[in-house]
FISE-548579 format. One record per atom (N, C-alpha, C): x, y, z. Coordinates in pm, whole numbers, padded with zeros to 5 digits, always signed. Example, Ala and Ser with C-alpha at 12.3 -4.5 7.8 and 13.67 -1.06 7.14 Angstrom:
2
+01319-00569+00780+01230-00450+00780+01320-00330+00780+01285-00225+00708+01367-00106+00714+01290+00003+00787
END
This chain:
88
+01749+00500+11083+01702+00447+10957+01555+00480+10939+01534+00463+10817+01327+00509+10779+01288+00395+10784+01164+00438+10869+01080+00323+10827+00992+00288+10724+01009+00173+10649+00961+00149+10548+00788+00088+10548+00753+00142+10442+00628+00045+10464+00587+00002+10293+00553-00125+10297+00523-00233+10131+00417-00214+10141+00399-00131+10022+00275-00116+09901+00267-00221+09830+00133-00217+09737+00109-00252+09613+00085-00156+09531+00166-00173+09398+00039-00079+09302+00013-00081+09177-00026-00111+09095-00050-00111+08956-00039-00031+08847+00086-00102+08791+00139+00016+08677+00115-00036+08544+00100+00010+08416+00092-00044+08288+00149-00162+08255+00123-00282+08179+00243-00355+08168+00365-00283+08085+00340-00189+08008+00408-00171+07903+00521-00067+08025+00481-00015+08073+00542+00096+08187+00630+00028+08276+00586-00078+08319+00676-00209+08387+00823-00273+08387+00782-00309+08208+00836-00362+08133+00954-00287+08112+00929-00114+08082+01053-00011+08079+01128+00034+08109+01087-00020+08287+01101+00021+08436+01239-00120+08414+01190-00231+08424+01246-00359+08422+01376-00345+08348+01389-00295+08216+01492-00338+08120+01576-00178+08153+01495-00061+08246+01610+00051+08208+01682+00034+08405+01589-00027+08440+01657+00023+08602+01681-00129+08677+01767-00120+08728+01805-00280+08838+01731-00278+08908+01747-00437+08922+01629-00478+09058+01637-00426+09166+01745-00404+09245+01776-00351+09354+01734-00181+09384+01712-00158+09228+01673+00052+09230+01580+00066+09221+01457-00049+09171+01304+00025+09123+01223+00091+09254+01270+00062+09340+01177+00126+09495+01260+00260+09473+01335+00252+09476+01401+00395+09459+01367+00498+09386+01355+00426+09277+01266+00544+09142+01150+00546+09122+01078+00473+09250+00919+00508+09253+00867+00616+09357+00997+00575+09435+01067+00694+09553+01067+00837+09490+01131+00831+09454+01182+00974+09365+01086+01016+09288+01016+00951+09176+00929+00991+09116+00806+01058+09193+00782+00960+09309+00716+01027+09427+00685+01146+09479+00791+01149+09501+00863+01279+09557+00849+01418+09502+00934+01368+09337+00904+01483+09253+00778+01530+09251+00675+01453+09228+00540+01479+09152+00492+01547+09289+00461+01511+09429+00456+01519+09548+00499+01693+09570+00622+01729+09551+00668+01867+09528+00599+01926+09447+00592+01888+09313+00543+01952+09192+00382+01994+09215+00311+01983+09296+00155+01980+09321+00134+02069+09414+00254+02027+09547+00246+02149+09660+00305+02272+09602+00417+02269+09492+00401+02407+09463+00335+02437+09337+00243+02375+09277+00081+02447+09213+00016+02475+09283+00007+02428+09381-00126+02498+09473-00048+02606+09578+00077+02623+09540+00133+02722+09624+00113+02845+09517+00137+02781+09406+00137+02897+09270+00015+02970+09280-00117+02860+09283-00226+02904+09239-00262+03006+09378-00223+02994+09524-00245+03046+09613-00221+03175+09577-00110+03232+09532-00008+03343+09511-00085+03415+09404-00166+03348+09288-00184+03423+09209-00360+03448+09245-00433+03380+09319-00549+03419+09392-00501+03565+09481-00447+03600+09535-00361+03690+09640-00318+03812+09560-00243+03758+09398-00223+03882+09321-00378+03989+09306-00443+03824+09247-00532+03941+09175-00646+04007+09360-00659+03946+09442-00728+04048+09541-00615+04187+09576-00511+04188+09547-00455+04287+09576-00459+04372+09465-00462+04360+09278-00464+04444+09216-00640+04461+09239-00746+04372+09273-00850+04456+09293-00833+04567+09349-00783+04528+09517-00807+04648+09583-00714+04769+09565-00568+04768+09505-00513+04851+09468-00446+04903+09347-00498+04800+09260-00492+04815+09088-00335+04854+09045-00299+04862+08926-00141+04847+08854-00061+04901+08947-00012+04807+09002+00156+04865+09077+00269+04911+09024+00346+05002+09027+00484+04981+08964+00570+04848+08998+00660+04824+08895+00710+04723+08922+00797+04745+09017+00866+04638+09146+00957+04648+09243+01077+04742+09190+01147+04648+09065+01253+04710+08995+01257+04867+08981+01204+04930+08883+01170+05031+08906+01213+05127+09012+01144+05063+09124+01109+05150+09233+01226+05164+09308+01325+05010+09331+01436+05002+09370+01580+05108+09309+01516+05109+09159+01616+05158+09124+01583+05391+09148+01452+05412+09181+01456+05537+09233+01502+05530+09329+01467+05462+09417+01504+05460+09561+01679+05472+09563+01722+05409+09480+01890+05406+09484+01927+05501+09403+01916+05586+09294+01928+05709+09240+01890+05812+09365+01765+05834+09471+01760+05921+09550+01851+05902+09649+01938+05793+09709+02046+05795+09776+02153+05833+09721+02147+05786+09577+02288+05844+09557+02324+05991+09519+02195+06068+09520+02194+06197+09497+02210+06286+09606+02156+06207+09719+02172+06261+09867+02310+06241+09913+02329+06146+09885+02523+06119+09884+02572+06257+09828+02600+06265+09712+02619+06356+09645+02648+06477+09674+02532+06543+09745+02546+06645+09800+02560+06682+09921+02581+06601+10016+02682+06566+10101+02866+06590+10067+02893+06594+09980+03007+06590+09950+03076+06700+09929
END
């Protein structure tokens, strides 16, 4: 089982109140849980985003417009299948 640990925390009344009349007593830890969670995810991957796109641009510094993967995949598989080909 997890171990739990009791917070406090202060939410709007009006936010409360919404919480109260849309979710049972027995679920609101749950959906503060979850909400948690989500937002918790949602942040580690912005700063995973923002990592990735710091990383783009030092790489188009140092090696400026790439072809796209696609592209390239699809020469790469036209030059096999031409080598196939003549094999045959």
């Amino acid at each position: 089982m997890q171990q739990v640990t009791r917070v406090t925390i202060a939410l709007p009344s009006d936010l409360w109140e919404n919480i109260k009349h849309a979710v049972p007593a027995g679920k609101r830890s749950g959906l503060v849980v979850q909400a948690l969670e989500n937002e918790l995810r949602r942040r580690k991957r912005a700063v995973l985003f923002e990592n990735l796109r710091k990383h783009q641009k030092i790489m188009f510094d140092k090696y400026g417009e790439l072809p796209e993967s696609a592209t390239e995949i699809e020469q790469m598989r036209q030059e096999r299948d031409d080598e196939q080909s003549s094999l045959h």
